[in-house]
N, C-alpha and C positions, 0 to 999 in steps of 0.2 A: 726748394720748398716742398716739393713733392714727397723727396726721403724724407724730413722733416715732419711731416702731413701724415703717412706713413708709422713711423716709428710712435709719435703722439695717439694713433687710434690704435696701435699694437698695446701700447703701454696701458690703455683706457679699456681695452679688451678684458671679457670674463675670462680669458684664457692667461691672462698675465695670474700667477700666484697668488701673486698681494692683491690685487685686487678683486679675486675669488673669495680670500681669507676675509677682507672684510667686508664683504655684500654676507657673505655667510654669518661672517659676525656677528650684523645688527637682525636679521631672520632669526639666528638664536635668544638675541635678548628680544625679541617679541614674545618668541614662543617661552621664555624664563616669564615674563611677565605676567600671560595667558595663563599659566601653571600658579602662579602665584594666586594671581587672580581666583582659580578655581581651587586650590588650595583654601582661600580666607571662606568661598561659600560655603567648602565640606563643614568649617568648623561653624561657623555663622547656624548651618540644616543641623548640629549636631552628629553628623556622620562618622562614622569609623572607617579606617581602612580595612583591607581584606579584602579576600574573594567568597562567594558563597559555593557552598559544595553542593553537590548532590546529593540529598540523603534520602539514603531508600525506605519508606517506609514499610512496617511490616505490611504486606498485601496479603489478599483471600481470593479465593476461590472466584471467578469469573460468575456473574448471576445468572441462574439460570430460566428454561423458559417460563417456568413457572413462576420464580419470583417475580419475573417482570411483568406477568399478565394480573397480577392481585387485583380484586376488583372488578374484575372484568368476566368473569363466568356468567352472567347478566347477557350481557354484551352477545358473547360467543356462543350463546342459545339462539337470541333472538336474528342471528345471522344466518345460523344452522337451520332455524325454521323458515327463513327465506329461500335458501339451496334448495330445501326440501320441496317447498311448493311447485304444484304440478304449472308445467307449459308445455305448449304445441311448439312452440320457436326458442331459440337461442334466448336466455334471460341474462340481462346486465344490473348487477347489484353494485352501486357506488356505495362505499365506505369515506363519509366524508368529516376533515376536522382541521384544528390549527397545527402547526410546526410542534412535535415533539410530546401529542399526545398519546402516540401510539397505536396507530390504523395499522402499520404495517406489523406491529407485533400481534397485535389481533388475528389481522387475516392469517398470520403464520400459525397463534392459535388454532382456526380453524382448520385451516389447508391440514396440520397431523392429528386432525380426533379421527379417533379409528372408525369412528360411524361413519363420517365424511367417506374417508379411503373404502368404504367397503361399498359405498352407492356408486361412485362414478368408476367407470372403465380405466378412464385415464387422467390424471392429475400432471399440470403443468404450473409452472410458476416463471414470471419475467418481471423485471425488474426496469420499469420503460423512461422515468426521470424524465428529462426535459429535453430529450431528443428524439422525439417522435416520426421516426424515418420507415412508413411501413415496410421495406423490403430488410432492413437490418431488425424490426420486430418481426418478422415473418421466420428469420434467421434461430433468431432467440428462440420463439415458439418451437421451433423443428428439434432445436438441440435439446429442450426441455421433455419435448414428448419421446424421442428416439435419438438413438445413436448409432442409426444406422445409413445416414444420409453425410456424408463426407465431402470436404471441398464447397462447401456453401458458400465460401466468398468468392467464389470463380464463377455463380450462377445467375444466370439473368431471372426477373422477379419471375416473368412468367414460369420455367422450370421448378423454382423456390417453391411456388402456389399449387402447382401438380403436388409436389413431393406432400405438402402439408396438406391437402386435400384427402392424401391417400392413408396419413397416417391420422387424421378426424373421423375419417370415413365407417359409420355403424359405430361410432364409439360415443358411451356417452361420457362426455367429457367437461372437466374441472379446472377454471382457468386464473390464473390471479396476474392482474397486470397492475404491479406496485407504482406506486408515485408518479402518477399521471400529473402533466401538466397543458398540455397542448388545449385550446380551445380550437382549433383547425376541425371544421362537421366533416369535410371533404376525406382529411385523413380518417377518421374513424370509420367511417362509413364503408372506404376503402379496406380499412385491415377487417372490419366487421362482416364488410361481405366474401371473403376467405375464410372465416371461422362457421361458415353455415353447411358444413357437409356433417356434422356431428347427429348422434341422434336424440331424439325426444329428450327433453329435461336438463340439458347440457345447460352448465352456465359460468358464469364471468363474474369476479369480485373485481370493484375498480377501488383502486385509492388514491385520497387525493385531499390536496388542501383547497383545492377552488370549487367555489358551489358550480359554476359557470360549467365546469368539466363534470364533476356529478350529471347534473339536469341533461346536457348533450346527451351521455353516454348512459346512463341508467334509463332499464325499460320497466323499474319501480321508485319508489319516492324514497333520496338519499338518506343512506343510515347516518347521523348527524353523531360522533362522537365526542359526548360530553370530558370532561373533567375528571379526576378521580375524587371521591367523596373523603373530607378530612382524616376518618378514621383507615380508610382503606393507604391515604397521601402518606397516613405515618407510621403505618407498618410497613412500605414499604423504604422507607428512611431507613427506619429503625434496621431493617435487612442490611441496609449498605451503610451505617456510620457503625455499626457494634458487632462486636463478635457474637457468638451463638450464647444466650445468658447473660452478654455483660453485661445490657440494656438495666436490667434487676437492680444492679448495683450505684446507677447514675441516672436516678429519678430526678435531680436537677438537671441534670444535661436535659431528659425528654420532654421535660417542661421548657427549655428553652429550643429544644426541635419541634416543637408543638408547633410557636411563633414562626420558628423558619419557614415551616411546610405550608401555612399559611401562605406567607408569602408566592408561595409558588401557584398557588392558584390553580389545584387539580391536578398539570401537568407534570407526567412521569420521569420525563425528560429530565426535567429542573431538577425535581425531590432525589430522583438517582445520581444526576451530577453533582447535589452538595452534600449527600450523603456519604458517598463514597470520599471528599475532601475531605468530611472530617472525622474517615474512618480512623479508629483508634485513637483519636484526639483528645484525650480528657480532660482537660484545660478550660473548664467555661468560658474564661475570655476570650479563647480564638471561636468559641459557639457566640457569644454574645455579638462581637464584632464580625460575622457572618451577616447574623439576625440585622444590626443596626449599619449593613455596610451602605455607602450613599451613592451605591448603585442601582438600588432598588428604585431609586429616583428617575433613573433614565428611560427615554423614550424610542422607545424601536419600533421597527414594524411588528416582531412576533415580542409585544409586550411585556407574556407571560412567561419568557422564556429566557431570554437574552441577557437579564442581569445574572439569574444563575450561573448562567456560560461563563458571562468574563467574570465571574469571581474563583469563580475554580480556574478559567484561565490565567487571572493575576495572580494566583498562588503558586505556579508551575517557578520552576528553577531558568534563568535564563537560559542555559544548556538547552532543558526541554521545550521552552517558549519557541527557539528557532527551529529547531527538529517539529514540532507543531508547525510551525509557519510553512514549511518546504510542503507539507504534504496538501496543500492551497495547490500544488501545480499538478497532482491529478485531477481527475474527473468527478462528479460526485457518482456516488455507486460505486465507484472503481473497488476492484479486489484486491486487497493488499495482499501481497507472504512476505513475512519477518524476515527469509535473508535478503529479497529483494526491496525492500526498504530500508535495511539497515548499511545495507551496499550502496545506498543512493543517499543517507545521511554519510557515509563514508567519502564520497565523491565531493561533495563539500564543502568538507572540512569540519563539519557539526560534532565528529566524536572526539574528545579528549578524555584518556587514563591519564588522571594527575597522579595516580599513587604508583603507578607504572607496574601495575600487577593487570596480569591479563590481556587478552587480544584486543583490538579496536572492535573485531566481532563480537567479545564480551561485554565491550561497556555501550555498541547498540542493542542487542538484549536488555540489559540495564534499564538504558534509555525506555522500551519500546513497552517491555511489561510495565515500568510504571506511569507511560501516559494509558496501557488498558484499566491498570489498578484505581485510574483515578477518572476514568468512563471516557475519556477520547476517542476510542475504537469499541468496536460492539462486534454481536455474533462470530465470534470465534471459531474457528472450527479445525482442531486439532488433526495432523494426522496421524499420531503417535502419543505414546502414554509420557516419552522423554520431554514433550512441544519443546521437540529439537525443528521441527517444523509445521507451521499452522496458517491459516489466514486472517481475513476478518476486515472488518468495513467502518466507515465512517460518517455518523448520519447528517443528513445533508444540512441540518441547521449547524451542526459542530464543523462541520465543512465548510460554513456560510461565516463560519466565525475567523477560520483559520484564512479565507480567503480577503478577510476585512482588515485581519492585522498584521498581515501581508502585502498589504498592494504597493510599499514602495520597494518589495525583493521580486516579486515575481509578474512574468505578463504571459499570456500565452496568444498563441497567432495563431488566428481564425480567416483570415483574408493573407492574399499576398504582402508579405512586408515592403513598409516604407520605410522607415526609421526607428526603431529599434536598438536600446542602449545595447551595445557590446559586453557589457557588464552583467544582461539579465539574464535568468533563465526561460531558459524558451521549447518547452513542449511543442510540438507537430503534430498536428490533428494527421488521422490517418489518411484524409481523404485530401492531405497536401500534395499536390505537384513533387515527390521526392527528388527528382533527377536533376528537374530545374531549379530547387532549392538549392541542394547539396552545391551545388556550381555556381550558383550566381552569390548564394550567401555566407558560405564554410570561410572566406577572409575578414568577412565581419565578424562571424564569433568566435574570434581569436582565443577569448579569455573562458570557452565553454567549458566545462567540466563534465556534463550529462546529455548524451546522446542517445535514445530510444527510439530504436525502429523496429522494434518486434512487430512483426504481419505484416510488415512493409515486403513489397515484390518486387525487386529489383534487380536483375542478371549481375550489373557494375556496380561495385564500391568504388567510387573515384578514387585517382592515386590520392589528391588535394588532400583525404583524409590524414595524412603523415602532417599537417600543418598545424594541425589543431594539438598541440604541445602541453596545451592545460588540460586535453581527455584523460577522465579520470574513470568514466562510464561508459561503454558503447554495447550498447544492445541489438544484435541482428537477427534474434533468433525468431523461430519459425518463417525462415522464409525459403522455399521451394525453389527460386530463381538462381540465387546466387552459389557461381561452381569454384570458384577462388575468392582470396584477397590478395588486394593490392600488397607490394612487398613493401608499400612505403608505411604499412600499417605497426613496424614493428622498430618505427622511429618516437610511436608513441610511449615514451619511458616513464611516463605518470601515471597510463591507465592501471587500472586496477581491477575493473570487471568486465571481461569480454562474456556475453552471451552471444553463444552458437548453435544453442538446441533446436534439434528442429529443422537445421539448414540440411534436410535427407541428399542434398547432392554437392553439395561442398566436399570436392575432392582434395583437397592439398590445405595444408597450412606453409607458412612462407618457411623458407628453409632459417633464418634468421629469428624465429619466433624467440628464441633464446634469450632476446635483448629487450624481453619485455618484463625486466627486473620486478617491478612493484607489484606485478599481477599478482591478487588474493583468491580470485575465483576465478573459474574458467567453466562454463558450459558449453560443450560440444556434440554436436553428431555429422557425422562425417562418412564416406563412401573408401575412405583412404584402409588401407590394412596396416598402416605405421604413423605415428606421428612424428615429429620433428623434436630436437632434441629440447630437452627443461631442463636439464641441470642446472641450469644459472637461475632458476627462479625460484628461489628462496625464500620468496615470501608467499607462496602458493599456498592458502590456506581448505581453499577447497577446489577440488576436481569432480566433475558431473559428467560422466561419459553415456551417449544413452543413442541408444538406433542407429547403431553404426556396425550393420553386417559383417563386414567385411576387414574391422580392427582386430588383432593380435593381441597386443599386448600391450602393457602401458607403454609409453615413449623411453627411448633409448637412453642409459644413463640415470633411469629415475625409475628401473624397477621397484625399486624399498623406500617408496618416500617417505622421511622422519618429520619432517613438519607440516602435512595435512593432518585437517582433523576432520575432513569431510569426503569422502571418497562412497560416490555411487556410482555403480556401472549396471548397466540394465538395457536388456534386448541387442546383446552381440554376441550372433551364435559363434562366431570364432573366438571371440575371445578368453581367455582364461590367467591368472595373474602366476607365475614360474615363481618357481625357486629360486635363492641366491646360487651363484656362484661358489666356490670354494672358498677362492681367497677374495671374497664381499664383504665388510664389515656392514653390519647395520645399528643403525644407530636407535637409541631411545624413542619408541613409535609416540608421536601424539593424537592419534584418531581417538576420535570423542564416537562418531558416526559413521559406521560401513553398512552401504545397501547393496547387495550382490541378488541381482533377480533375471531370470530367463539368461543364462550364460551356459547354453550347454554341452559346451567343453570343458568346462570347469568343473571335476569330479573331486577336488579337495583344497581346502587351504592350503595354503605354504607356509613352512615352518617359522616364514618370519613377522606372520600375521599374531602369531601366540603371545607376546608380550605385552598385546594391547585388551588381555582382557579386561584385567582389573579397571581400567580407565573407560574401555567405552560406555558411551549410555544409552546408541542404540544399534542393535546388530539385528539386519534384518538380509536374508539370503536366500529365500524361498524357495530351498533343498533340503527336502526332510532327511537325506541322507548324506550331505554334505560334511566332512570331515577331517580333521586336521592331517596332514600328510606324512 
């Protein structure tokens, strides 16, 4: 009975063939079914098949400050006449108003009129949002007035408060603490009695959207910012939906932007977000169905503000919807740069080349100028005429929006983790336990993709890190502590962006580093005088060598790399890049960008750097007699 018993649950078993083939069977005709099913709705909704593309519209020129202050010359007097009036003590001016009117463009107004600059000794600006920690604003302040004060995260407050005392001290001084949100008296009062070594007349612009924080912190009666006035709401439209004259030509459109800007209700915010949607658009219908969309219906907390948002938001390509959504898991304030965001859409999976022309770094570009072209990101700030590299920020209601229709991809941890999907992405606040993190929870996030620890201090990178199989991101840079990596780090065959700038005593890269095929970027600084071989890394699209004294030359076997297009080396007094070989072939260069700065052993190019004139777009060497060899 037993064999019998036996053979009967063998033959019943999912392991038997046949009866794998038809448990699979009837799972198939459900899922033919479901298919069916949703097949009859598409035709039922009227739908088409396809997919939707990307299409670039023509963009302009980024706004500038001027255009965004229209209106406002009013305003930026009777501010200036506040600065100016005389006091015996420290004066606090609140700048106060709703989400997305524009206090802080204003104050920026002010902070560059040349009068301003020429009255006060020193000019500071901080950017303080909704983490009001006076020893990290104590930080900010110091790095804003001087840059001669180093190691500020290594200082206890008391020191932090000497150093800032010292550089207040006899100075009359000009202070803007942006987007205040704290009602905490205890905190202010705190950071406010550190700011009193300044002399006579020194003062403080606060902004803020809460009256609560005004009244605390203003030691005058808060400057209340209204509205934009109609005619002012649609000139500046009119800036961001038209090119320069076209307006002249499509007197109905601005009769139908008339209605829109209405709608918007003074706020600049709004008017610039749907002006810029319907830049170039000459279609009255897509203007009408703006004007009549029945979002204008809904109710938010910032009223005036928030239907505009998601309408420009539900216009975005799904593509850029999700690449919107990821950027919910920084911080609000935080500083973007283009490759470092578009390396973190990379990590992902967010970029897709459907037409298979150009890099995955091309089509985040793509991606990234047209969520600025369509007002996503603000203040830009170029560092080259190429904006082969640049930064720039995200305001915190467009911020408040991406983090709204986000919340079932992303969570971030604030307290010690309990349960946490495996699945999410998970930022680390900086002031995380990293040691006991890294240890206790690195089997949980099997499925990670984005690891960032930059300014993290930590001597060990656990071996564990070889586990994480789905790293596709790992960021270590700037940290002083750490003098190796574990060798298990070069089992990670998915990652693609290691940062290591910054790590001034990181001696060694693992001898194995070879086997980290997919790598596209790599930032390094390093105490080593050689790296470890790359030949096998072929997909290395850019190399960033920087404060590493005591490097040679590039890595062995990869003197003439042909497929980066990004190669900076900067502050390696040993360094200098040799000549080929005899019998070296090199191949077709594709550098787009070479930055060659403070290498001064390096008295010429090598002859096989010549071939990439024509192609580059930005050569920067900071040797006026630097020359081909």
């Amino acid at each position: 009975m037993k064999v019998q018993s036996d053979e009967v649950r063998r033959f019943c078993s999912r392991s038997n063939p046949l009866v794998f083939r038809l448990c699979f069977g009837h799972k198939i005709k459900d899922i033919q079914k479901k298919l069916h099913e949703l097949a009859a709705l598409r035709i039922g909704f009227g739908l088409k098949e396809g997919h939707r593309k990307l299409i670039t519209r023509e963009t302009h020129s980024y706004l500038t400050s001027l255009d965004l202050v229209r209106g406002r010359d009013a305003d930026k007097e009777s501010i200036i006449e506040l600065l100016f009036e005389p006091s015996d003590n420290l004066s606090v001016i609140p700048i106060q108003g709703m989400g997305g009117m524009g206090k802080t463009t204003l104050a920026k107004f002010v902070y560059n009129d040349k009068i301003v600059e020429t009255n006060f000794d020193l000019k500071m600006w901080v950017c303080v949002s909704e983490d009001f920690e006076v020893r990290k604003l104590v930080g900010k302040i110091l790095d804003s007035a001087t840059s001669e004060v180093k190691d500020k995260g290594d200082m206890s407050l008391d020191v932090l408060q000497n150093h800032l005392r010292n550089a207040l001290k006899n100075k009359r001084f000009f202070l803007v603490l942006d987007d205040v949100w704290s009602e905490n008296p205890t905190k202010w009062n705190d950071l406010k009695g550190l700011l009193m070594e300044g002399s006579k007349g020194s003062k403080i612009i606060v902004t803020t959207r809460k009256k609560k924080v005004a009244e605390l912190m203003g030691d005058v009666k808060a400057y209340h910012l209204e509205g934009l006035c109609a005619e002012d709401c649609l000139s500046l439209f009119v800036k961001c939906a038209f090119k320069d004259g076209e307006e002249k030509r499509n007197q109905k459109l601005i009769l139908i932007g008339r209605e829109i800007v209405e709608k918007c209700k003074g706020v600049p915010l709004a008017v610039t977000s749907l002006g810029r949607l319907l830049y170039s658009e000459l279609d009255p219908q897509k203007w009408i169905s703006v004007r009549d969309s029945e979002l204008w219906e809904l109710k938010e907390e910032e009223v005036d503000i928030f239907p505009a948002l998601r309408l420009s938001y539900n216009e975005l390509p799904s593509s850029l919807k999700q690449c919107f959504h990821f950027c919910a898991l920084f911080p609000k304030d935080h500083q973007f740069y283009n490759v470092d965001l578009i390396h973190f859409w990379m990590a992902h999976g967010l970029l897709q080349s459907h037409s298979g022309k150009g890099t995955l770094e091309d089509v985040g570009e793509m991606y990234l100028k047209e969520l600025l072209s369509r007002g996503f990101f603000q203040d830009v700030d170029r560092y080259d005429d190429t904006e082969s590299f640049y930064s720039f920020y995200m305001h915190d209601l467009i911020h408040d929006l991406a983090h709204l229709m986000s919340q079932n991809e992303c969570s971030t941890i604030k307290s010690p983790i309990s349960n946490v999907s495996e699945r999410k992405q998970v930022p680390v606040e900086k002031n995380h336990d990293f040691a006991s993190f890294i240890r206790k929870y690195i089997s949980k996030f099997k499925f990670l993709r984005v690891l960032d620890l930059e300014g993290f201090h930590f001597e060990v990178l656990p071996s564990d890190i070889g586990r994480m199989k789905h790293l596709r991101y790992l960021d270590l840079s700037r940290n002083d502590a750490i003098t190796e990596l574990p060798v298990s780090i070069c089992k990670l065959h998915s990652l693609e962006t290691l940062g290591l700038a910054g790590c001034r005593n990181l001696k060694v890269l693992p001898e194995d580093f070879n086997s980290l095929i997919n790598l596209r970027l790599l930032t390094i600084t390093t105490t080593a005088s050689n790296l470890p071989r790359m030949e096998c890394l072929t997909s290395l699209r850019g190399l960033w060598i920087t404060e590493s004294p005591n490097l040679i030359s590039l890595p062995i076997n990869f003197e003439h790399p042909t497929l980066i297009e990004t190669l900076i080396i900067s502050h390696c007094k040993m360094f200098t890049l040799t000549e080929k070989k005899d019998n070296d072939q090199v191949g077709k260069l594709s550098l787009r960008n070479l930055i060659l700065h403070d290498l001064p052993k390096m008295a010429a190019f090598p002859h096989w750097l010549e071939g990439c004139e024509d192609i580059l777009k930005m050569l920067q060497h900071g040797f006026p007699t630097l020359y081909f060899s």
